[in-house]
Every structure is written in structure tokens, then in C-alpha cells.
N, CA, C and O of each residue as an XYZ file, in Angstrom:
880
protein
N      43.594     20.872     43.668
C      43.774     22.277     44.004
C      42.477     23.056     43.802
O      42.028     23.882     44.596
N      41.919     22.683     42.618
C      40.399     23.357     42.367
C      39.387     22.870     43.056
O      38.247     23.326     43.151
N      39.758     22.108     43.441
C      38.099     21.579     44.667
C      38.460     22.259     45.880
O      37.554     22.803     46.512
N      40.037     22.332     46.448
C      39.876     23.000     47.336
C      39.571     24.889     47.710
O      39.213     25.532     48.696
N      39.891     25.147     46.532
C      39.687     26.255     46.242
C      38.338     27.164     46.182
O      38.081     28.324     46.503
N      37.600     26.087     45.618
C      35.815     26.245     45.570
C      35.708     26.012     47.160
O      35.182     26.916     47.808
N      36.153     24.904     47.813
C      35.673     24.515     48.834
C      35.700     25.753     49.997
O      34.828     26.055     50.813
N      37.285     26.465     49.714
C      37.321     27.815     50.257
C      36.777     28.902     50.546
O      37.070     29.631     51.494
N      35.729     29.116     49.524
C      35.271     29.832     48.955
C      34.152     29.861     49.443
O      33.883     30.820     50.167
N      33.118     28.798     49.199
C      32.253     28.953     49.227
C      31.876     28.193     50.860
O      30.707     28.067     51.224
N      33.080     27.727     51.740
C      32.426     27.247     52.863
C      31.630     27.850     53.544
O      30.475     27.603     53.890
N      32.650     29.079     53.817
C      32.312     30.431     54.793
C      30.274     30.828     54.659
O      29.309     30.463     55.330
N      30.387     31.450     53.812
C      28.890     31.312     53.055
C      27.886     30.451     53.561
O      26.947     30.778     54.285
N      28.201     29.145     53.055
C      27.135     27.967     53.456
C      27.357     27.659     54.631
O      26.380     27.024     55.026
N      28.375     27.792     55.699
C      28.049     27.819     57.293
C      27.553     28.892     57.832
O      27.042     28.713     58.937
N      27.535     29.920     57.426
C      26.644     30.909     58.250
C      25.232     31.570     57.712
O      24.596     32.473     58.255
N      24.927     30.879     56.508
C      23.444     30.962     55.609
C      23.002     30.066     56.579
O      22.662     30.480     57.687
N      22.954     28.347     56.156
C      22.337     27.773     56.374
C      22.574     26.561     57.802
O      22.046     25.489     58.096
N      23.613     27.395     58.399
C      23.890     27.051     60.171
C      24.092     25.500     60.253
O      23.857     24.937     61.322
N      24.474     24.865     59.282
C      24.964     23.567     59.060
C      25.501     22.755     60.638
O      26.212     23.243     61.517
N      24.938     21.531     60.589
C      25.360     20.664     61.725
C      26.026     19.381     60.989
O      25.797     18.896     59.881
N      26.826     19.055     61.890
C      27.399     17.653     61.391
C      27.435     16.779     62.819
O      27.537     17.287     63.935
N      27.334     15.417     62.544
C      27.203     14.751     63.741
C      28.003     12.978     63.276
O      28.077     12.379     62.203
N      28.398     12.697     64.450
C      29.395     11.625     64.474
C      30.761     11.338     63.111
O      31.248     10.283     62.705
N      31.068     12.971     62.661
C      32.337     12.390     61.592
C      33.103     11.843     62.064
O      33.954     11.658     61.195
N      33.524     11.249     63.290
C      34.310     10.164     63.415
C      34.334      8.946     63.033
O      35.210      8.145     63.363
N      32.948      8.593     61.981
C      32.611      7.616     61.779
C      33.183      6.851     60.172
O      33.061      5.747     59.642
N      34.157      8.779     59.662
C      34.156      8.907     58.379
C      35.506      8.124     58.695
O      35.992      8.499     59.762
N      36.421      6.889     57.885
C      37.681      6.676     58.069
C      38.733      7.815     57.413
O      38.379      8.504     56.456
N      40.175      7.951     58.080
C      40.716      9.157     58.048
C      41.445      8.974     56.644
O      41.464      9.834     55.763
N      42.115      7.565     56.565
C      42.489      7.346     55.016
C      41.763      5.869     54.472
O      40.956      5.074     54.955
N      42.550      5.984     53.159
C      42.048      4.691     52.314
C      40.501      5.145     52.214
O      39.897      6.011     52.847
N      40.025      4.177     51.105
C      39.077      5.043     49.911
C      37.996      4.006     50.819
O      38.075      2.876     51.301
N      36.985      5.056     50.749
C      35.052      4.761     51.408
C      34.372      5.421     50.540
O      34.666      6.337     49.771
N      33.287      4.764     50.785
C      32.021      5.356     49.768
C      30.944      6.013     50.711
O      30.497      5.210     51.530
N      30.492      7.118     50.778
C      29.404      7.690     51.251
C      28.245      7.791     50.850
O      28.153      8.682     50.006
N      27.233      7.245     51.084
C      26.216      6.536     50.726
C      24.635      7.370     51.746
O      24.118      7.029     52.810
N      24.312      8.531     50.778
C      23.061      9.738     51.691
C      21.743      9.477     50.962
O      21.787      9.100     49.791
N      20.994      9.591     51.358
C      19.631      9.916     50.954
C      19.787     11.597     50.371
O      20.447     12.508     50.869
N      18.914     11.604     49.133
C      18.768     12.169     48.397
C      17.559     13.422     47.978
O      16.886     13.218     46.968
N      17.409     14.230     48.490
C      16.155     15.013     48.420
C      16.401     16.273     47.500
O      15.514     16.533     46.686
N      17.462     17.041     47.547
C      17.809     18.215     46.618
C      19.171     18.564     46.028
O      20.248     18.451     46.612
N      18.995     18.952     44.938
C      20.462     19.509     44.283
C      21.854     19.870     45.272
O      23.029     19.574     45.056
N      21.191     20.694     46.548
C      22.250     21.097     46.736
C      22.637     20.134     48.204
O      23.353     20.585     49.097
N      22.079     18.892     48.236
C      23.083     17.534     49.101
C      24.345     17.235     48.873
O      25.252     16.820     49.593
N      24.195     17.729     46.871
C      25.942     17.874     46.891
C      26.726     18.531     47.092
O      27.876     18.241     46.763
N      26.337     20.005     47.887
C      27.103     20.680     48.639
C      26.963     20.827     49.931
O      27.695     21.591     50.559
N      25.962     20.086     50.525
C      26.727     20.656     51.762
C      27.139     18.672     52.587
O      27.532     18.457     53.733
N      26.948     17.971     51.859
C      28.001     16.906     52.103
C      29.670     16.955     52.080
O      30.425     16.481     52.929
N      29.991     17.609     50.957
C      31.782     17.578     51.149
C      32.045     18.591     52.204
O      33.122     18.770     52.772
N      30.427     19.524     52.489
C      30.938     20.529     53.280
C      31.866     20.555     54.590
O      32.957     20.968     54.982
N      30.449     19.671     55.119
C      31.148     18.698     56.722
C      32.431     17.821     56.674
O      33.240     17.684     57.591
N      32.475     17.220     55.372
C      33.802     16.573     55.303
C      35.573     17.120     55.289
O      36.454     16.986     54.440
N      35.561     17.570     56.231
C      37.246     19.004     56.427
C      38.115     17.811     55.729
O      38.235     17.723     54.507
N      38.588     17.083     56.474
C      39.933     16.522     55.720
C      40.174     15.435     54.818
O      41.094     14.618     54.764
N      39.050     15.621     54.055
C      38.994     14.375     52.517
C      37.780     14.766     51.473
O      36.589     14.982     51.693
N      38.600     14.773     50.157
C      37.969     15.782     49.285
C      37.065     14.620     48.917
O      37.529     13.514     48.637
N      35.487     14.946     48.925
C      34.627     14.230     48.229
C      34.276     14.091     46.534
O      34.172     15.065     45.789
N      34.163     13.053     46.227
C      33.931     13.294     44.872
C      32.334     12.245     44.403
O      32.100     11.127     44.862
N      31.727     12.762     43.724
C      30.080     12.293     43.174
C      30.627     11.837     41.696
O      31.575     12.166     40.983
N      29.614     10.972     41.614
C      29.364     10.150     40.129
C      27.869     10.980     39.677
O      26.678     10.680     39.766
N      28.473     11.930     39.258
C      27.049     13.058     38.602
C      27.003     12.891     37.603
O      27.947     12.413     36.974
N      25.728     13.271     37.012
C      25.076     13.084     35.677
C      25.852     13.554     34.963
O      26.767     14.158     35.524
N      25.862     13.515     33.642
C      27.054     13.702     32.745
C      25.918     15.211     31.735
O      26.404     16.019     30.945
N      24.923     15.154     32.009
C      24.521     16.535     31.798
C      24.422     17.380     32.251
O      23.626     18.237     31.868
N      25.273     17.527     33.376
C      25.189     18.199     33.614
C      27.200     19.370     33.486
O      27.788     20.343     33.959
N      27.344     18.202     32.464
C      29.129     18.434     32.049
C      28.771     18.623     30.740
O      29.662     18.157     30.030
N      27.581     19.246     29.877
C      27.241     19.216     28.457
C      27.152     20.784     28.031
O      27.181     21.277     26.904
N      27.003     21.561     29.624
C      27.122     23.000     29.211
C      28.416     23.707     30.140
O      28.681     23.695     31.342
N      29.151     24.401     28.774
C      30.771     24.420     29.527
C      30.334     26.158     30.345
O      31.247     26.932     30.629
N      28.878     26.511     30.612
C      28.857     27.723     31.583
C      29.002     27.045     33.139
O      29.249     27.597     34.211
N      28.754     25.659     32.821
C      28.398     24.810     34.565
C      29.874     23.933     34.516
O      30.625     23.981     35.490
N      30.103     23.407     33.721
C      31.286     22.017     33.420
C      32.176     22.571     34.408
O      32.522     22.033     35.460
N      32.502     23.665     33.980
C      33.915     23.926     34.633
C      33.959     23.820     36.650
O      34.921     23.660     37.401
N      32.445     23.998     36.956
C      32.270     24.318     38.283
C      32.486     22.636     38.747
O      33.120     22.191     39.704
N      31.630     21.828     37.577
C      30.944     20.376     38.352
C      32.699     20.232     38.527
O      33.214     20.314     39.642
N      33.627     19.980     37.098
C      35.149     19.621     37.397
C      36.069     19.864     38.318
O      36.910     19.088     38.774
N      35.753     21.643     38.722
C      36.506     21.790     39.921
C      36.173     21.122     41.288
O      36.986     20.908     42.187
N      34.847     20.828     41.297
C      34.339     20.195     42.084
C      35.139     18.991     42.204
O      35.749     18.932     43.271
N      35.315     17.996     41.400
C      35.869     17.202     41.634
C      34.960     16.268     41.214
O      35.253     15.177     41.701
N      33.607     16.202     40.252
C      32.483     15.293     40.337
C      33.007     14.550     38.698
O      33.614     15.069     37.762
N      32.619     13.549     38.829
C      32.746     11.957     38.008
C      31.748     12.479     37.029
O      30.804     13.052     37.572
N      31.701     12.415     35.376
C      30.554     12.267     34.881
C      29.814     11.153     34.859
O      30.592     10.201     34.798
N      28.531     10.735     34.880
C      28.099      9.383     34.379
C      26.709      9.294     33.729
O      25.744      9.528     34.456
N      26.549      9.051     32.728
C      25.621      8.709     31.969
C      24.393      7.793     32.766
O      24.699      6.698     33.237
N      23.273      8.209     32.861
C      22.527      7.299     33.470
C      21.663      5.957     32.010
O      21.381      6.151     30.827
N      21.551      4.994     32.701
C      21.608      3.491     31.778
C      22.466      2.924     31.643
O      23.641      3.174     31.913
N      21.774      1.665     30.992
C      22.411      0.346     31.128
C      24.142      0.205     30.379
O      24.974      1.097     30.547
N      24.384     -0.877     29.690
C      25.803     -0.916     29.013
C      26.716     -0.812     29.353
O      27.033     -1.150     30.494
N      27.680     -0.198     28.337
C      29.003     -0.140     28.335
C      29.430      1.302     29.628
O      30.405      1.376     30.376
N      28.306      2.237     29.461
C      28.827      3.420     30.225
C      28.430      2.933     31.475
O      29.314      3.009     32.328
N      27.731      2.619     31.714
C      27.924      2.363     33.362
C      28.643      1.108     33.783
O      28.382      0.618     34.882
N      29.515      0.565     32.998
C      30.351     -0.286     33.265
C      31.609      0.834     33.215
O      32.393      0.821     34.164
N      31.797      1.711     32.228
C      32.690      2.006     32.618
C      32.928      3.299     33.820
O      33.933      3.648     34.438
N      31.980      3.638     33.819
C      31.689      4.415     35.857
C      32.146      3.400     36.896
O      33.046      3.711     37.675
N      31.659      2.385     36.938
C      31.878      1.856     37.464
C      33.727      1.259     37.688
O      34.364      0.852     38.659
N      33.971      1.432     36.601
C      35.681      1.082     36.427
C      36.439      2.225     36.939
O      37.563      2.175     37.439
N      35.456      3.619     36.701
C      36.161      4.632     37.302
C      35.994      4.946     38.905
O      36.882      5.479     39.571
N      34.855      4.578     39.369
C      34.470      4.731     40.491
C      35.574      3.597     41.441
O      35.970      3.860     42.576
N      35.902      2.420     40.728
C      36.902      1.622     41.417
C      37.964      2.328     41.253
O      38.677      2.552     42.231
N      38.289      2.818     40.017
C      39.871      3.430     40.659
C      40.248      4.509     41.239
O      41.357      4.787     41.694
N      39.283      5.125     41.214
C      39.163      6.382     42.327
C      39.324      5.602     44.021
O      40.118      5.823     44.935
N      38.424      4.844     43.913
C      38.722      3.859     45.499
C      40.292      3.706     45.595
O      41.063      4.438     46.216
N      40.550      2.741     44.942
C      41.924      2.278     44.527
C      43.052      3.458     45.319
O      43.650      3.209     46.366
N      43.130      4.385     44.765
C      43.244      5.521     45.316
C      43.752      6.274     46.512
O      44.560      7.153     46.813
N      42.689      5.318     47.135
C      42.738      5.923     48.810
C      41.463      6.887     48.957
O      41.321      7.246     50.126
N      40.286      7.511     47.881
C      40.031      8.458     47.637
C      38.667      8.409     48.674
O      38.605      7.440     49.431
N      37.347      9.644     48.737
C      36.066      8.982     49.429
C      35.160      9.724     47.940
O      35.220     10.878     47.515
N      34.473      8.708     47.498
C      33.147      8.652     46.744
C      32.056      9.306     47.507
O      32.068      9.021     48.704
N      31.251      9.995     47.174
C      29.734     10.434     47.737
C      28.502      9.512     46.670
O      28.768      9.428     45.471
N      27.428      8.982     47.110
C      26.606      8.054     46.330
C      25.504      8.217     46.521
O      25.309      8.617     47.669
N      24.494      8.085     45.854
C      22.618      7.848     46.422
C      22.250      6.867     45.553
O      21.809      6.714     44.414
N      22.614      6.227     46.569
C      21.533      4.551     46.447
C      20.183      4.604     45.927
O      19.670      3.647     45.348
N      19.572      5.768     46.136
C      18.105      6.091     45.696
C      18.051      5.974     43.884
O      17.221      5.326     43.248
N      19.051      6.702     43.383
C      19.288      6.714     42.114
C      19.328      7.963     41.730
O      20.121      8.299     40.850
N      18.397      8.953     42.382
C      17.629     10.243     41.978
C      16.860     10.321     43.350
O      16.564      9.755     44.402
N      16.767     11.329     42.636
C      16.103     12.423     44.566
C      14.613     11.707     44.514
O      14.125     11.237     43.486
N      14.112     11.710     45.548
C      13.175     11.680     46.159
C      12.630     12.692     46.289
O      13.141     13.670     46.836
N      11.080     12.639     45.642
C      10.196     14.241     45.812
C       9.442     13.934     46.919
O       8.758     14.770     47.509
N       9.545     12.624     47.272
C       8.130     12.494     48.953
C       8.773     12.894     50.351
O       9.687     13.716     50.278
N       8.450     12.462     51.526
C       8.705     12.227     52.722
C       9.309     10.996     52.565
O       9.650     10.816     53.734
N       9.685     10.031     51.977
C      10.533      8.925     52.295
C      11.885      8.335     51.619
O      12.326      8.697     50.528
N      12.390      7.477     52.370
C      14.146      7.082     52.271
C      13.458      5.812     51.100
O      12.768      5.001     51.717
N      13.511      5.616     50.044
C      13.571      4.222     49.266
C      14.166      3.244     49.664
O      14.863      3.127     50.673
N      13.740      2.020     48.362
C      14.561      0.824     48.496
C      15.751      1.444     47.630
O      15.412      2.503     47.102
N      16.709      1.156     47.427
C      17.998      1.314     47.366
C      18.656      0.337     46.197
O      18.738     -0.883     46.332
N      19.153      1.136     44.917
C      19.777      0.180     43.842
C      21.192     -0.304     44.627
O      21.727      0.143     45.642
N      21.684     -1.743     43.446
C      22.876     -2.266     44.590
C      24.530     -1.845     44.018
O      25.599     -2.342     44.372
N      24.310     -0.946     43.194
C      25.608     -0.544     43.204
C      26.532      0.003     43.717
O      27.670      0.020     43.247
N      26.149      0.571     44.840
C      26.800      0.718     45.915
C      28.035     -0.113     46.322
O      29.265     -0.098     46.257
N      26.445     -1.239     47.027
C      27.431     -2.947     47.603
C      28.104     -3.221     46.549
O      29.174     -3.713     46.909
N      27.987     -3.119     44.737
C      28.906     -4.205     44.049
C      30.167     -3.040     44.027
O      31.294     -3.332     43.625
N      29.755     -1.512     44.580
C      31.379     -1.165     44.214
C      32.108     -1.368     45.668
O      33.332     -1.347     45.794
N      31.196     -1.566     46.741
C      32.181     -1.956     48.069
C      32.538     -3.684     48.173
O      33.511     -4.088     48.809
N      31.803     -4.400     47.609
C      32.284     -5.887     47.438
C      33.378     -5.801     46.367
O      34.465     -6.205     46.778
N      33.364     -5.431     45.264
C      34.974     -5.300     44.795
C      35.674     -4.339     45.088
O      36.575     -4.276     44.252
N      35.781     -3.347     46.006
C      36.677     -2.793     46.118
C      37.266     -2.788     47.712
O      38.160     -2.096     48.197
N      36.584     -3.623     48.211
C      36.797     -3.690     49.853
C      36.627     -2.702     50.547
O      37.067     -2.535     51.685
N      36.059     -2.061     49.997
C      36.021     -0.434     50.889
C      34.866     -0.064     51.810
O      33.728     -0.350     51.439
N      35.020      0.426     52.747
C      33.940      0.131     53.506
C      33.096      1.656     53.142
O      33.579      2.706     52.717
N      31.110      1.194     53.620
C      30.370      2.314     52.875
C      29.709      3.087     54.540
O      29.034      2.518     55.397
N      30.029      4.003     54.534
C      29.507      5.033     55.265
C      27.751      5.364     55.589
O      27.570      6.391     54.935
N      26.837      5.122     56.046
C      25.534      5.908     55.524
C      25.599      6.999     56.132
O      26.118      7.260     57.218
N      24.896      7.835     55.195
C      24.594      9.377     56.000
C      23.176     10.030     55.723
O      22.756     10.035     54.566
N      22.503     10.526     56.645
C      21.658     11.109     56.450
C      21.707     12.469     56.545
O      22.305     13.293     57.238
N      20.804     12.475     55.535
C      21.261     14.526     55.409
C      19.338     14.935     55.696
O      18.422     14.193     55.339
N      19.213     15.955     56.237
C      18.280     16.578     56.773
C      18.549     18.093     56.601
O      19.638     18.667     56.605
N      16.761     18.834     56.384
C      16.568     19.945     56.218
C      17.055     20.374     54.483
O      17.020     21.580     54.239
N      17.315     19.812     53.790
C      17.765     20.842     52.357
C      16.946     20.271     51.412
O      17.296     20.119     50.242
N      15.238     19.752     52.114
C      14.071     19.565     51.062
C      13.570     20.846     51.782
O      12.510     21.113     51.216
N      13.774     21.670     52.638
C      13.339     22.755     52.714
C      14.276     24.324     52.397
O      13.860     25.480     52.325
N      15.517     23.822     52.273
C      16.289     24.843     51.552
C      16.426     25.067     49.955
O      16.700     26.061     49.282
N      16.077     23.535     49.589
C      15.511     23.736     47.894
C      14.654     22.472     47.440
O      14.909     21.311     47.120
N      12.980     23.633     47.629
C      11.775     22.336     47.643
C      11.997     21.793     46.384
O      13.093     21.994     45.861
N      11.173     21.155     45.817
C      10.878     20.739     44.863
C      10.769     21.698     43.314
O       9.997     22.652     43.218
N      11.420     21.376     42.500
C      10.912     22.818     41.644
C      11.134     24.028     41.324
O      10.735     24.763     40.421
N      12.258     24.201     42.729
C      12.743     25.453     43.217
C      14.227     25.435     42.924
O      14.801     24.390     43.229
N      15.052     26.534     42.314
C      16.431     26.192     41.294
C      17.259     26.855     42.787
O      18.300     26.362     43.221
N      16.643     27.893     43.341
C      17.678     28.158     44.272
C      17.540     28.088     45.708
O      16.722     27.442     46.362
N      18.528     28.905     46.123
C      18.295     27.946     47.594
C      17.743     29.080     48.995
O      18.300     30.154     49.222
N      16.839     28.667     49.611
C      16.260     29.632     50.434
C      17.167     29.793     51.933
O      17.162     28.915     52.796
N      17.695     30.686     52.011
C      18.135     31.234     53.048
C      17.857     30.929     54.158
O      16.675     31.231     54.321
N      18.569     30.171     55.703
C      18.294     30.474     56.994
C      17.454     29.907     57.086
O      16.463     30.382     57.641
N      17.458     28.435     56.509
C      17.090     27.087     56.796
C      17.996     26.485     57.978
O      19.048     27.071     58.234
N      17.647     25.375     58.689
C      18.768     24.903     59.431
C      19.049     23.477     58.577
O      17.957     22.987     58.289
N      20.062     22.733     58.129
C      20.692     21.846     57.543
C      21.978     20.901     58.439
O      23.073     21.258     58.874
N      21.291     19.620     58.464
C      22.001     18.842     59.541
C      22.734     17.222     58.755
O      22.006     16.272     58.466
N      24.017     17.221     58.563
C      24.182     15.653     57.981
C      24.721     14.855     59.154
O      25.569     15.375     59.880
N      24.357     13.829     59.348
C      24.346     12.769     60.422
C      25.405     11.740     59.437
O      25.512     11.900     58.221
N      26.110     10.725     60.181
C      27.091      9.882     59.579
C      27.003      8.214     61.089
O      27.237      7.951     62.269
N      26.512      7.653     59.839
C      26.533      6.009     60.703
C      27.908      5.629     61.067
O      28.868      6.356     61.324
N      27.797      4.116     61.030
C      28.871      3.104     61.765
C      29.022      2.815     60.087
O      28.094      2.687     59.289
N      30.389      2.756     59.827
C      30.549      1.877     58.517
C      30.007      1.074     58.305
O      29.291      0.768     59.259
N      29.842      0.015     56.909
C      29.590     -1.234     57.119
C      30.266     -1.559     55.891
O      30.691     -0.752     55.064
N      30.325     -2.814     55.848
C      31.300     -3.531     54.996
C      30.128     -4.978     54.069
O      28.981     -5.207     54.452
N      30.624     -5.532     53.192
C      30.373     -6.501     52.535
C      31.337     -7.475     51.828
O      32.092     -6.999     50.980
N      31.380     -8.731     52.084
C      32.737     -9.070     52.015
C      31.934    -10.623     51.074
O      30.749    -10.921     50.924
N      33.400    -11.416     50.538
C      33.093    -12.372     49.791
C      32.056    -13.282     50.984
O      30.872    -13.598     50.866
N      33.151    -13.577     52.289
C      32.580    -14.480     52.997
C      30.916    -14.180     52.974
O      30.170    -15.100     52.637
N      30.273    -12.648     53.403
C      29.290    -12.667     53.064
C      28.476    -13.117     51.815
O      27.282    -13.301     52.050
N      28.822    -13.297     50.729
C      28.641    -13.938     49.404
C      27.725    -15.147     49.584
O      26.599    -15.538     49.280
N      29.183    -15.650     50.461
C      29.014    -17.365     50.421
C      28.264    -17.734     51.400
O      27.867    -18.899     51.403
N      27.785    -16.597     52.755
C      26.704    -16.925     53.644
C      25.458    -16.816     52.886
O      24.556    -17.649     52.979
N      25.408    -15.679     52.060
C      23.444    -15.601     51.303
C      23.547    -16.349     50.428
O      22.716    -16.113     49.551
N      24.491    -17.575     50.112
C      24.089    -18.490     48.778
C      24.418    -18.154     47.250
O      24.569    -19.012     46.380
N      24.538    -16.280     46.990
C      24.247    -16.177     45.245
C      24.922    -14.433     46.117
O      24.769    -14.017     47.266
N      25.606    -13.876     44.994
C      26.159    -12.500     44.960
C      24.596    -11.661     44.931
O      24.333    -10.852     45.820
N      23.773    -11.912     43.988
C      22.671    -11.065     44.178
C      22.018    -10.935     45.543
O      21.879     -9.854     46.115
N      21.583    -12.229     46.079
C      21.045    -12.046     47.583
C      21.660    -11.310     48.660
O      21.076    -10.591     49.471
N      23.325    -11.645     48.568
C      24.183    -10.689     49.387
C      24.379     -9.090     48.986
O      24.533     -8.311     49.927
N      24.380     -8.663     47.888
C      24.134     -7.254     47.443
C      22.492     -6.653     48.014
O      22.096     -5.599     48.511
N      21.968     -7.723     47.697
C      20.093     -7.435     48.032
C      20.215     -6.957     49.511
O      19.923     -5.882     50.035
N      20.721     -8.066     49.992
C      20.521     -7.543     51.442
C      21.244     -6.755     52.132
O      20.736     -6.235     53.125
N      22.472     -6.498     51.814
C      23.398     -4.930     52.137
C      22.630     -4.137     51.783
O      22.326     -3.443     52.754
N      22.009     -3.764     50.710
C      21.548     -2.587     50.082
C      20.380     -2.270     51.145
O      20.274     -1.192     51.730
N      19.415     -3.504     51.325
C      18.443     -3.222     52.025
C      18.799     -2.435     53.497
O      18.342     -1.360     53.886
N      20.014     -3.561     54.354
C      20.470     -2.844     55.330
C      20.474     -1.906     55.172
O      19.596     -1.231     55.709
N      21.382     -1.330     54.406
C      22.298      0.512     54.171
C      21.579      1.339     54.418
O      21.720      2.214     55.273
N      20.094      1.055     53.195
C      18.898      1.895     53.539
C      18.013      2.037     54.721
O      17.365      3.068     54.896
N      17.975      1.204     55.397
C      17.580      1.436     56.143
C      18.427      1.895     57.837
O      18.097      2.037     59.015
N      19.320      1.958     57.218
C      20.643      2.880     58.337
C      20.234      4.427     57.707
O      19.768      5.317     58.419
N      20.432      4.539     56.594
C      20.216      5.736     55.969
C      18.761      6.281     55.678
O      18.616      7.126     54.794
N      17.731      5.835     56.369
C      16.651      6.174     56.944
C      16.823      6.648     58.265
O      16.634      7.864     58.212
N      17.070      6.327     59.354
C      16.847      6.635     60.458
C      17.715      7.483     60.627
O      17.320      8.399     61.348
N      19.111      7.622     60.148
C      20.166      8.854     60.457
C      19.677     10.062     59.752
O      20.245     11.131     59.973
N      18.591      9.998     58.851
C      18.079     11.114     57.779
C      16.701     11.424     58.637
O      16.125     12.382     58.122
N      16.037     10.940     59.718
C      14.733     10.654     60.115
C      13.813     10.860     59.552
O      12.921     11.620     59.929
N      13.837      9.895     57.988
C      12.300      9.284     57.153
C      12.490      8.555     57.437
O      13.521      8.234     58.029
N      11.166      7.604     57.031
C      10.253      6.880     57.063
C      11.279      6.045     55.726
O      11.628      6.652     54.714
N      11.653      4.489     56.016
C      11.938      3.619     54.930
C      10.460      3.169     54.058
O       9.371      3.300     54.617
N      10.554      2.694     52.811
C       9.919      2.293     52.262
C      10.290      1.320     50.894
O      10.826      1.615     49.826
N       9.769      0.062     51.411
C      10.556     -0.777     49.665
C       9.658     -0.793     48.765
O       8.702     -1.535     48.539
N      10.137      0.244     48.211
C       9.798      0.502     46.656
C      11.153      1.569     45.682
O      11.787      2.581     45.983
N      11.125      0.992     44.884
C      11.897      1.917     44.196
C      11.475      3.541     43.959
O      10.355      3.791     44.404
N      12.044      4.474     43.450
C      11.170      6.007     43.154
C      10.553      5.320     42.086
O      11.034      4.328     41.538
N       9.559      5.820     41.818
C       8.419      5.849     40.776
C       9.273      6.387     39.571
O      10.218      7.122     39.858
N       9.076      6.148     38.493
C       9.863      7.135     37.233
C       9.377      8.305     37.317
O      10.076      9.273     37.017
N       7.547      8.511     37.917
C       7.152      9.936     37.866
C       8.045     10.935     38.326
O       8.327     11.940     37.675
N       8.584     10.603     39.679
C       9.046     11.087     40.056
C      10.468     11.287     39.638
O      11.232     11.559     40.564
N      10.902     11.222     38.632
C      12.264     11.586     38.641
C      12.500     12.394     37.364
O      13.619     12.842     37.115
């Protein structure tokens, strides 16, 4: 009720500020749980992604600090966003347990494979958690590229500049399945190489430039 409520709220606003385009949501499935999987450039990708999405409430696996000050908590919750601790262990095992049962669900996940935004001109190589939450959960992953909102909030910049144009593009699903497993030999090679795919779907629908390298830590 509270996501849709924000969503109410604040659609109106962000379609006629920043003249938002959406292109091929037919690509989004209508039920049963998908993961959406964008390139990453500014804070506010996490709004105007569920924006375009009318009939399925999106939900993000967001930093969990950003659920540490209850002047913001209450917004990220209505939102509908996942906390998650970034690092290794037990907590991102158990994101990961939550991120499956949210699938489970029927539900759609929003994700960046990147890890963290990107401060350059380019789409990264791509961590594989993605593929290990669509190889166990059968769910198929969406790419999307989102364009224009490294110029509605550059680098550095907390808010958002007005009467930008902002465009999210949406691929062909794709899937990863055991049989694929057992074609690359080892679960890692088959995650390796989905991931690589994805990204580079989610390069060209975003129109950067791919590049395999991970972000730099500088940058993040």
C-alpha cells in the first residue's frame, strides 16, 4: 500500500520534470518473479526505474545505510527497498535468501550488476550475483538500460537538476538454467559467462561503451 502510495505521489512530478521515456516494456513479464538488472550511474536510477514499471511494484536490495537514519528509513521502506549490508559472510548470504523469497513470490527485484555506480562513461564487467539468484530461482533477468540521470544527478551532486530528458530502455529476457551449467563444464564458468552476456546487453540498451574491468574501489 505504501509503495503505491509514494509511487502516486511522486509519479506525476517525475514525468513532467524530467519528460521520462520508456521503451520496449513488453519485454518486462506480466507475472511471476524477474530480476531487473540496469546499469548504474546515479542515486536517483532508483526512481525513475519503478517509475516506467505501471503494473509491478519494484523492489532494490539497497544499502542498509541507508535504513540507519529513521529521517530516510521510513521513505527507503515505503519504497519497498531490501536492506543489505555490503560484504562478504553470513549477510549477504542472507540477502540473498531474501532476495530468493521475494522471487518465490511472484515478485520483480531491481539489481546493478555493477555493484555501485559508475562515475565514468562506461557499462562494467558485472559481479555474478545476479546469474546465481536467476540460476536458483529460475527466474528470468531483464537488462535495462537507463540513460540521461548522470546528467540529472552528476557526480557529487545530492539533488536533482531539472528538465533533463531521462530514457530507460528494457531488453529480451534471458535466462540461465542448470542445463547451461553442464554445457560450460563448472557453475562458475556458466555464471561468468551470463554475467558477461547481461552486461553487455546492458551496455548497448544504456548506449556506453562495455568495458571488463570491475569499478575501481576509487571510484566507489
Amino acid at each position: 500500500m505504501g509503495y503505491w502510495l509514494v509511487k502516486a505521489l511522486f509519479s506525476p512530478f517525475l514525468w513532467l520534470v524530467w519528460r521520462v521515456k520508456a521503451r520496449n516494456r513488453r519485454h518486462i513479464p506480466r507475472h511471476g518473479g524477474v530480476l531487473l538488472a540496469a546499469n548504474h550511474q546515479a542515486f536517483c536510477d532508483s526512481l525513475f526505474l519503478p517509475l516506467v514499471v505501471f503494473r509491478r511494484k519494484v523492489a532494490f536490495l539497497a544499502k542498509a545505510e541507508y535504513f540507519d537514519d529513521r529521517r530516510s528509513a521510513w521513505f527507503f521502506r515505503l519504497a519497498g527497498q531490501i536492506p543489505i549490508r555490503r560484504g562478504g559472510g553470513s549477510a549477504s548470504e542472507r540477502a540473498m535468501a531474501t532476495a530468493l523469497e521475494v522471487l518465490s513470490q511472484g515478485k520483480v527485484i531491481g539489481l546493478y550488476p555493477e555493484g555501485t555506480r559508475s562515475l565514468d562513461e562506461y557499462v562494467h564487467k558485472g559481479k555474478t550475483g545476479v546469474a546465481r539468484m536467476a540460476l536458483a530461482s529460475g527466474c528470468p533477468v531483464v537488462p535495462v538500460g537507463i540513460r540521461g540521470t548522470a546528467e540529472v544527478q552528476p557526480v557529487g551532486q545530492n539533488r536533482m537538476s531539472p528538465f533533463k530528458r531521462v530514457e530507460v530502455r528494457f531488453g529480451e529476457p534471458m535466462r540461465i538454467t542448470v542445463a547451461d551449467v553442464e554445457a560450460a563444464g563448472s557453475e562458475f564458468e556458466a555464471l561468468r559467462s551470463f554475467t558477461d552476456e547481461l552486461m553487455q546487453a546492458i551496455a548497448m540498451l544504456s548506449g556506453r561503451p562495455y568495458i571488463d574491468e570491475y569499478i575501481a574501489a576509487k571510484q566507489r
